[in-house]
C-alpha positions in Angstrom: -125.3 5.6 -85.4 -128.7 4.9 -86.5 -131.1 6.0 -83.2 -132.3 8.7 -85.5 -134.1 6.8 -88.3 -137.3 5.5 -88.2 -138.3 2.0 -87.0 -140.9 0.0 -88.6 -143.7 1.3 -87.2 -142.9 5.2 -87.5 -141.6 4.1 -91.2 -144.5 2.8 -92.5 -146.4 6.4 -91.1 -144.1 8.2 -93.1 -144.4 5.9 -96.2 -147.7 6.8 -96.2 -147.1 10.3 -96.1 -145.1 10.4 -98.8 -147.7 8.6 -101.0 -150.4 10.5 -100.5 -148.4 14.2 -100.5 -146.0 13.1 -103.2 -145.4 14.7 -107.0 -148.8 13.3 -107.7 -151.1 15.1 -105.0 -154.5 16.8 -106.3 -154.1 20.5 -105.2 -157.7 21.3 -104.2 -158.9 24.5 -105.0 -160.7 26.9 -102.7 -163.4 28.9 -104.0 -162.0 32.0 -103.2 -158.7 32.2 -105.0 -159.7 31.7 -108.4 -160.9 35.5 -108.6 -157.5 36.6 -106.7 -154.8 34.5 -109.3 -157.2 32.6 -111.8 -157.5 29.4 -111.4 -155.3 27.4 -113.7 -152.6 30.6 -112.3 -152.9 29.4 -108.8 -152.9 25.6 -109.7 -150.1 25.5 -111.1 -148.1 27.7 -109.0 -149.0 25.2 -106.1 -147.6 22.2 -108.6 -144.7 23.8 -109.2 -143.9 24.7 -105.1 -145.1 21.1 -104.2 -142.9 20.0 -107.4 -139.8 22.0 -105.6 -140.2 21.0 -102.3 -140.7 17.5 -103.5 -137.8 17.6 -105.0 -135.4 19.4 -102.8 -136.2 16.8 -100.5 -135.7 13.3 -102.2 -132.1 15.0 -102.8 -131.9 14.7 -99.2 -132.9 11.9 -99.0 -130.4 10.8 -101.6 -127.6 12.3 -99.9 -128.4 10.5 -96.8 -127.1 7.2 -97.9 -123.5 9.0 -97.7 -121.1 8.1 -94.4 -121.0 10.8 -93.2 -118.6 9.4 -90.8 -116.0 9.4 -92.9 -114.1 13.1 -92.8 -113.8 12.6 -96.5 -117.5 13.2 -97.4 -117.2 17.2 -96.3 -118.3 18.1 -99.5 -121.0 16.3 -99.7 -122.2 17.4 -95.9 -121.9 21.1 -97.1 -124.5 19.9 -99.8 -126.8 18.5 -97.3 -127.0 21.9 -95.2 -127.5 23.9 -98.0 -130.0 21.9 -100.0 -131.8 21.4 -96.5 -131.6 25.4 -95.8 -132.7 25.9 -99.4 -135.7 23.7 -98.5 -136.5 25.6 -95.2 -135.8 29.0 -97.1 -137.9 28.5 -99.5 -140.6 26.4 -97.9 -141.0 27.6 -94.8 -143.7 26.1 -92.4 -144.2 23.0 -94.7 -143.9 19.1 -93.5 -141.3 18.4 -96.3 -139.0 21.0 -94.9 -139.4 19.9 -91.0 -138.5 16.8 -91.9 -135.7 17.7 -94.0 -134.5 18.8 -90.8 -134.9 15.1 -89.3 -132.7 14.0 -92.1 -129.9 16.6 -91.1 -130.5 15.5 -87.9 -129.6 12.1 -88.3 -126.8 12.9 -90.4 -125.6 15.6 -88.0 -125.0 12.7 -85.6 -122.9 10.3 -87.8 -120.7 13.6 -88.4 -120.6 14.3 -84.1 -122.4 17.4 -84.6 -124.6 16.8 -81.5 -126.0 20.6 -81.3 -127.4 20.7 -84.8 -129.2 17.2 -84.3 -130.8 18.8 -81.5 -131.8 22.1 -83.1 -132.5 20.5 -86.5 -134.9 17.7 -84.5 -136.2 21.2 -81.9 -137.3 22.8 -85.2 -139.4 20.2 -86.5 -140.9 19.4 -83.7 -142.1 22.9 -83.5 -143.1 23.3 -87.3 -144.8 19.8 -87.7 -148.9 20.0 -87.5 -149.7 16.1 -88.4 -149.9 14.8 -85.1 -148.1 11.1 -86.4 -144.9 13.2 -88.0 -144.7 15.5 -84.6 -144.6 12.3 -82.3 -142.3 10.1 -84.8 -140.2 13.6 -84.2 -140.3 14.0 -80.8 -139.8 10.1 -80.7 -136.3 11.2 -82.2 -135.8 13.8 -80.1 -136.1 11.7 -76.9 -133.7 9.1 -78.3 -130.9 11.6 -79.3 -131.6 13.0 -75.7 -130.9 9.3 -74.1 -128.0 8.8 -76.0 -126.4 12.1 -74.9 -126.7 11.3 -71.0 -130.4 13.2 -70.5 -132.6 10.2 -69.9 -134.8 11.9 -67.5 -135.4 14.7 -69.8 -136.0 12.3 -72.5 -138.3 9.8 -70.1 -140.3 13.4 -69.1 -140.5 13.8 -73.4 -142.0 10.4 -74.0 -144.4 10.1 -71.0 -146.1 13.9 -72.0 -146.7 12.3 -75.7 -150.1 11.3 -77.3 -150.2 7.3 -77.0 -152.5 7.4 -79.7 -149.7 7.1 -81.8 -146.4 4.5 -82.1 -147.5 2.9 -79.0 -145.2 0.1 -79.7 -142.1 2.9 -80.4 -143.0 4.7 -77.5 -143.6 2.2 -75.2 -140.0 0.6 -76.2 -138.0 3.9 -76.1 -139.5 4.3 -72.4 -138.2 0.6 -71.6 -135.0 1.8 -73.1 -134.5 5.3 -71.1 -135.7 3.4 -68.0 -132.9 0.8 -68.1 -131.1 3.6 -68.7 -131.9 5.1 -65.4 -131.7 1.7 -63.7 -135.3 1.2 -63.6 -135.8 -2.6 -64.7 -139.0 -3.1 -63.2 -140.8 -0.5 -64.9 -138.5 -1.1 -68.0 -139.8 -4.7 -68.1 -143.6 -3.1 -68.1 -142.8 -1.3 -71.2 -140.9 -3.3 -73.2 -144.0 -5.6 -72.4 -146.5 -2.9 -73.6 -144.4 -2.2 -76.6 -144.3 -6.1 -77.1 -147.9 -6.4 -76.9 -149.1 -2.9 -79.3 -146.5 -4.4 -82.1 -148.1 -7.6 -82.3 -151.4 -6.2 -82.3 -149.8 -4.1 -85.4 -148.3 -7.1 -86.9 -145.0 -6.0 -86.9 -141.5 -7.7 -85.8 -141.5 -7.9 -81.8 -137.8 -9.5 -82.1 -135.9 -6.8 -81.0 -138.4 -5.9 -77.8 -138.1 -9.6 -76.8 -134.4 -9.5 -77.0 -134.4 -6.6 -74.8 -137.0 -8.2 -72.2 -134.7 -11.1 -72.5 -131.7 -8.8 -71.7 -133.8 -8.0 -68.2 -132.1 -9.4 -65.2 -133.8 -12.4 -63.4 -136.8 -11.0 -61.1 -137.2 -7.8 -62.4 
């Protein structure tokens, strides 16, 4: 099951995230805390937590590419929990550990563990600030919700987000959780919104139009 990763659009969002907060991010310096730790004190100490957390997570991210599907990869699923918890332990508040918890998430569902993809996603929704990682999130959210029977909470989710961001995403998960719901009409004006805010983005609209194709006749 993959409804939990990100699509093209919400990838490229967190590529660029990842770039600019990476190992190599300038830790600027307020004027204030040089007379509290000393300055080269306090600089490094953030280099080393942004170094940890950093790191912590690309294990995650490593682990990730496990089935965790297969009942033989317990081990390794113990590892994930505890190297995410480590992460949220230790970093508490921070984007890399909320979406640490996405990457659970998403590996929670491959393993059937259905309430921890829902907390782990609940959680970073909450802790997320960046107003692109907290939609790609709720984005998630919505979908896991859809795929577990609740379309009409997840259709209330998406309509009450931001459209400033992953129009394209949103607009398509709406078309989805309106078929869903036996909507076609207003699933056809979707998918043809999401069709339409892709293009504009230059990204792949061949999944949208397969779905619009999918439409029965008149709707």
């Amino acid at each position: 099951m993959d409804y939990l990763k990100t699509d093209e659009e919400q990838g490229e969002a967190l590529k660029r995230w990842l770039a600019q907060n990476g190992l190599g991010l300038v830790v600027a310096i307020g004027v204030g805390v040089g007379s509290v730790l000393g300055y080269q004190q306090w600089q490094q100490h953030q280099i080393n937590q942004q170094s940890d957390a950093a790191g912590r997570y690309q294990e995650l991210i490593e682990l990730s590419a496990i089935n965790f599907a297969d009942p033989e990869t317990a081990s390794d699923y113990e590892r994930l929990l505890t190297v995410a918890d480590g992460l949220r332990q230790s970093h508490a508040g921070s984007n890399y550990a909320a979406l640490g918890a996405g990457i659970v998430a998403a590996q929670a569902v491959e393993r059937g563990d259905f309430d921890l993809a829902v907390s782990q996603l609940t959680y970073a929704e909450t802790e997320l600030e960046l107003p692109e990682l907290k939609i790609m999130t709720s984005l998630r959210l919505a979908r896991l919700e859809l795929e577990l029977g609740e379309g009409d909470s997840a259709l209330s989710r998406v309509q009450s987000l931001s459209t400033e961001f992953f129009q394209g995403s949103r607009s398509e998960l709406e078309g989805d959780i309106l078929v869903a719901l036996d909507q076609p009409l207003k699933a056809r004006e979707a998918y043809l919104k999401a069709q339409a805010s892709l293009t504009e983005a230059g990204l792949n609209t061949a999944v949208v139009d397969l779905k619009l194709s999918a439409l029965p006749e008149g709707s």
